[in-house]
C-alpha positions as CSV (number, residue, x, y, z in Angstrom):
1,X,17.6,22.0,13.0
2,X,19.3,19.7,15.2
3,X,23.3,19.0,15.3
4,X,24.9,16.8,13.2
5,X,27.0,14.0,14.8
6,X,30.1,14.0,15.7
7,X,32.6,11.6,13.3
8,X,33.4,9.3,15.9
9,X,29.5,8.8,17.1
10,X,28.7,5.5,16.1
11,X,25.4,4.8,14.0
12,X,22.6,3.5,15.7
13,X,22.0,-0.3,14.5
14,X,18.7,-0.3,11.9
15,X,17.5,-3.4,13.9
16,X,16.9,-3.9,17.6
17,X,16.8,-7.3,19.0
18,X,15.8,-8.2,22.8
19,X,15.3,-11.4,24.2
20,X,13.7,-12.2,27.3
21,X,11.7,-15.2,28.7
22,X,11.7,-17.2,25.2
23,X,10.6,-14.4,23.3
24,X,13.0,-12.2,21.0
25,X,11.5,-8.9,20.2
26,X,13.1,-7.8,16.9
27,X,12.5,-3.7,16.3
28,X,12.7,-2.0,13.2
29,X,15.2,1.3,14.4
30,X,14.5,3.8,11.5
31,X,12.6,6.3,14.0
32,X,13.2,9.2,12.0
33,X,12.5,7.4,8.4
34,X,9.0,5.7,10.0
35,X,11.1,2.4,9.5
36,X,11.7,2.4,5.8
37,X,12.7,-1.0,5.0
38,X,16.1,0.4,3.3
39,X,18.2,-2.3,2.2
40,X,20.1,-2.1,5.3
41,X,17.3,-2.7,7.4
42,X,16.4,-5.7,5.0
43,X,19.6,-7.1,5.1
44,X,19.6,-7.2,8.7
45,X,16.1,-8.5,9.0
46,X,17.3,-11.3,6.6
47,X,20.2,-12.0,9.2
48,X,18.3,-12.1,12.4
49,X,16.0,-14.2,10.6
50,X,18.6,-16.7,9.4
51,X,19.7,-16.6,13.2
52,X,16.6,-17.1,15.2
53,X,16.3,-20.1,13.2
54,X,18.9,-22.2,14.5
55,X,18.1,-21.1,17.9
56,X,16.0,-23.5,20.3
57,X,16.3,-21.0,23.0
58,X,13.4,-18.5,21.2
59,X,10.1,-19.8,21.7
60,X,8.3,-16.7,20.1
61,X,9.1,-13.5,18.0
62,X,7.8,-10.1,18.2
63,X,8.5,-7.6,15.3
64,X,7.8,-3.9,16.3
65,X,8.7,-0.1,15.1
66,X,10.9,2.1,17.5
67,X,9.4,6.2,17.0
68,X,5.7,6.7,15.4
69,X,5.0,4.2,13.1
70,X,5.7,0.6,12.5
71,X,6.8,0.9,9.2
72,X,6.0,3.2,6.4
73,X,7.2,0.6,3.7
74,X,10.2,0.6,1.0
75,X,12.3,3.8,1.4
76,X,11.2,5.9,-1.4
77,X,14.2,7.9,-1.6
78,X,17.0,5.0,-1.6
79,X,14.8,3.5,-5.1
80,X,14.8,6.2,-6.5
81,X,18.9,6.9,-6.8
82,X,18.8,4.0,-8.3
83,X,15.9,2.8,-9.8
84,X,17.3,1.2,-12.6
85,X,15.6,-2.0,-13.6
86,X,18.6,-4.7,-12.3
87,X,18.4,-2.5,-9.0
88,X,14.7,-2.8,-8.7
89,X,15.0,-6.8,-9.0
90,X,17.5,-7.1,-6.4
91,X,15.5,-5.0,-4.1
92,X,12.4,-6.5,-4.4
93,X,13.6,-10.5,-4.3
94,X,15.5,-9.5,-1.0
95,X,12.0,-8.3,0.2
96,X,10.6,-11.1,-0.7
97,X,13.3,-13.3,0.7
98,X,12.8,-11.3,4.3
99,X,8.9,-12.3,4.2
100,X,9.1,-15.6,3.4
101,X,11.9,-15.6,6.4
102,X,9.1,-14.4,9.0
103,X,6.9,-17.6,7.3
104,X,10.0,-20.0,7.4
105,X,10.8,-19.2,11.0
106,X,10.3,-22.6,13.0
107,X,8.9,-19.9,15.9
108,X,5.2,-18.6,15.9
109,X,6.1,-14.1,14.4
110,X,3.5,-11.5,16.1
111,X,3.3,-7.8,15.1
112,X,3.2,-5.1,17.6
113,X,1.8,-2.0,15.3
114,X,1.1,1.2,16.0
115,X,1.0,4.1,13.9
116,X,1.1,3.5,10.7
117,X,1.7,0.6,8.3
118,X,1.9,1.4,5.0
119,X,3.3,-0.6,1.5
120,X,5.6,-3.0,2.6
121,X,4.9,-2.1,6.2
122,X,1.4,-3.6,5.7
123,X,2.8,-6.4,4.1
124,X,5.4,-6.8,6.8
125,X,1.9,-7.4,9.1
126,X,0.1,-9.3,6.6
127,X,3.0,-11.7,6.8
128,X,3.9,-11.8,10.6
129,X,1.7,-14.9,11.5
130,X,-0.2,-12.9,14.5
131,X,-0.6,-9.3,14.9
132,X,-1.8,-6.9,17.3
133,X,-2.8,-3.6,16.9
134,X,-3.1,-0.3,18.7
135,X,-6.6,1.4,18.4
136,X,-4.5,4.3,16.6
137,X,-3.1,2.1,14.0
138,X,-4.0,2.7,10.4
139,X,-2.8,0.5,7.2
140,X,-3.0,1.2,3.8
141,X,-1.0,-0.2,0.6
142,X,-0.6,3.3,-0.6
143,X,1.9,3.2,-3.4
144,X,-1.0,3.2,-6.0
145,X,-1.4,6.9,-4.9
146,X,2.2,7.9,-6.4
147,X,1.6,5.6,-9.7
148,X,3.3,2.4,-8.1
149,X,0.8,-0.5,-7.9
150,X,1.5,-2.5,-4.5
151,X,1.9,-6.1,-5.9
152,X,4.5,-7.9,-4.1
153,X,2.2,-6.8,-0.5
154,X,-0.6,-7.9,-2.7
155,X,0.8,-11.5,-2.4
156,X,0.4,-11.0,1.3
157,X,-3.0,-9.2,1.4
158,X,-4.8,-11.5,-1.0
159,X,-3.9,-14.5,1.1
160,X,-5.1,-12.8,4.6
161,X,-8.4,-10.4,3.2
162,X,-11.0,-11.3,0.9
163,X,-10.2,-10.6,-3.0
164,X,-12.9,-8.0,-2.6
165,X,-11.1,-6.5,0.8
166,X,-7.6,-6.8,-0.7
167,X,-8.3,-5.0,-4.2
168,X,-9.8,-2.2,-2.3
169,X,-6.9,-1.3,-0.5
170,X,-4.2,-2.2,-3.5
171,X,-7.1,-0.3,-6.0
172,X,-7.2,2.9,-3.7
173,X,-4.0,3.3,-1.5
174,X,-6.4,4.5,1.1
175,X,-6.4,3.6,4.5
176,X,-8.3,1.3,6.9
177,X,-8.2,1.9,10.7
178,X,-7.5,-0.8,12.8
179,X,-11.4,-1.7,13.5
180,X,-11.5,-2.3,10.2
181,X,-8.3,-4.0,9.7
182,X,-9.5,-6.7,12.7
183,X,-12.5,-6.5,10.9
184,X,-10.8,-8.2,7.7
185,X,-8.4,-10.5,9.1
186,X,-5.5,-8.7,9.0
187,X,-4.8,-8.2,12.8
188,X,-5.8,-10.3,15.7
189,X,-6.8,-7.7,18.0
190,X,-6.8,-4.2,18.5
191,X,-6.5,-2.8,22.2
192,X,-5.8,1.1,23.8
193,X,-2.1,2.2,23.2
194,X,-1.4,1.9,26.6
195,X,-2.6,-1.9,26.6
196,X,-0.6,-2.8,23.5
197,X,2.9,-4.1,25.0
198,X,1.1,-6.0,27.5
199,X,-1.3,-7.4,25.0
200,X,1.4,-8.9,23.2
201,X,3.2,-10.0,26.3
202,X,0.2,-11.8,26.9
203,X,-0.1,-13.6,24.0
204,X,3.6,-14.3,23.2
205,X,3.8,-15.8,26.8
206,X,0.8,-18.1,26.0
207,X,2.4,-19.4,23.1
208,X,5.8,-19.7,24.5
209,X,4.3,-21.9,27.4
210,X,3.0,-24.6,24.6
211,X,5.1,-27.6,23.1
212,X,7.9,-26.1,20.5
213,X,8.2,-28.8,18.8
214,X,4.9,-29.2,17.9
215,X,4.1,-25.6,17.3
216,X,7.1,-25.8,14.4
217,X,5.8,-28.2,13.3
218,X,2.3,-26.8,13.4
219,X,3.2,-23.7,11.8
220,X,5.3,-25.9,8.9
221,X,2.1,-27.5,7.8
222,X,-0.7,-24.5,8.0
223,X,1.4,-23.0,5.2
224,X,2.2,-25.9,3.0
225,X,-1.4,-27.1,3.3
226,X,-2.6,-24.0,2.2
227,X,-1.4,-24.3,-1.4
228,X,-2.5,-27.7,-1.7
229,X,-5.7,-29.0,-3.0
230,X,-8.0,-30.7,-0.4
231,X,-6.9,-34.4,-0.6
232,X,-3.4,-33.6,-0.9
233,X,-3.7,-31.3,2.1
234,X,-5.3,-34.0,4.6
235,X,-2.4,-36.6,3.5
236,X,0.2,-34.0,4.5
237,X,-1.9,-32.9,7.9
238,X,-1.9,-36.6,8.5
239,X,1.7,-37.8,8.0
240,X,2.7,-33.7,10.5
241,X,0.2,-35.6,13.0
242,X,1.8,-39.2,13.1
243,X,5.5,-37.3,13.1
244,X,4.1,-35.3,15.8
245,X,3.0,-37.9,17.7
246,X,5.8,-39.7,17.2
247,X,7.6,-36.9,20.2
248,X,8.4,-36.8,23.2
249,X,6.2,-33.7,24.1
250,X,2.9,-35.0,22.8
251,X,3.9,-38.6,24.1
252,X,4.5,-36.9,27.4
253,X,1.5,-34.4,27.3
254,X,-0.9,-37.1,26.2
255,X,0.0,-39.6,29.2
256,X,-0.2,-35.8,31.7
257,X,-3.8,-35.1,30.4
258,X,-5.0,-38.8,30.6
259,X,-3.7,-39.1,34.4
260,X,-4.9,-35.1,35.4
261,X,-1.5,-34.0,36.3
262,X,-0.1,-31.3,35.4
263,X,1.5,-30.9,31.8
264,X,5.1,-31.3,31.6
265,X,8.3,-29.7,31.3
266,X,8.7,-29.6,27.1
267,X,11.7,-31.2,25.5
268,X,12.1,-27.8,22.9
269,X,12.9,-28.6,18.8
């Protein structure tokens, strides 16, 4: 048993945020709950999201679990004191409104796992635009296993795994390790505990040294394409690459490359 707080100890803050370097390391501070997305972590998520928007400065953003586990999904025990059908709604549209955040953010979103990722953890990966995982990592979209079919991180797995893939895990609830999960597309790479922070130094850093203009707008037009039929997804790749072109940074980069000098110093959004 430990002590209980004192009344005038302040709570810690549910989300974490750190920038350094051009990269803004956002961590999910539910240590004792695995990160439950509760809806005040959500909400917070949702305004940190909003924020790193608007700001130029953030070249890259890293989401990451304090404690065990990355996150072990929606927090069970908060739905069900009010599981009432108008609560449900409102809970699961501000979930979805989080996730499509991490998509809308101008700025490339990696995932730092370890432990576990389960439910709405595993979708919280399936929608961070990189992710990479500790060798001890496991995933599963287990709410199947308690009668509650996974369907809004079945949006996410279906467009990362194969139908096949995804419907074993939804079908299931059982989990993958994190061989298997770089296996299936849903991670990027999988390295030694002890590698993992410098892992996704690494590969934050190589991002945050390209063009951010063009990587916003890069990252704009691999999801919009994606929904699009063939034709109508070359027409919109080509009018992102003449816009593109149209800046300063590939103007600049181009005329660097052609005369072998070293890229140069870019503009930002």
């Amino acid at each position: 048993m430990t002590d209980s707080p004192s009344p005038s100890a302040s709570p810690s803050p549910v989300l974490l945020r750190d920038d350094a370097d051009g990269v803004a390391t956002l961590t999910l501070n539910r240590p004792n709950a695995f990160n439950a997305l509760s809806g005040a972590l959500l909400d917070a998520l949702l305004a940190e999201t909003a924020a790193l928007k608007e700001d130029t400065s953030v070249r890259v953003v890293v989401l990451a679990g304090a404690g065990k586990a990355f996150c072990a999904g929606h927090d069970l025990k908060e739905m069900r004191a009010d599981s009432s059908e108008p609560a449900m709604q409102a809970l699961f549209a501000k979930c979805a409104d989080v996730m499509l955040g991490l998509v809308r953010l101008p700025q490339p979103v990696i995932a730092r796992v370890h432990g576990i990722a389960t439910a709405a953890g595993c979708q919280l990966v399936a929608m961070c635009d990189l992710a990479v995982a500790a060798e001890e990592a496991r995933f599963a979209t287990s709410g199947i296993k308690v009668g509650l079919f996974c369907s809004t991180p079945a949006v996410a797995l279906s467009r990362n795994l194969s139908r096949k893939q995804a419907l074993e895990m939804l079908l299931t609830g059982d989990f993958i390790d994190a061989a298997t999960a770089l296996a299936h597309g849903l991670v990027n790479r999988v390295v030694a505990a002890d590698a993992l922070d410098g892992a996704v130094t690494d590969l934050a850093e190589r991002i945050a040294s390209r063009s951010p203009a063009s990587i916003a707008m890069g990252k704009k037009l691999f999801y919009e394409q994606l929904d699009k039929g063939l034709e109508d997804a070359y027409r919109l790749a080509a009018r992102t690459m003449a816009c593109n072109m149209q800046t300063e940074d590939a103007q600049d980069g181009i005329d660097a490359f052609i005369a072998k000098e070293p890229m140069p110093k870019w503009k930002g959004r």
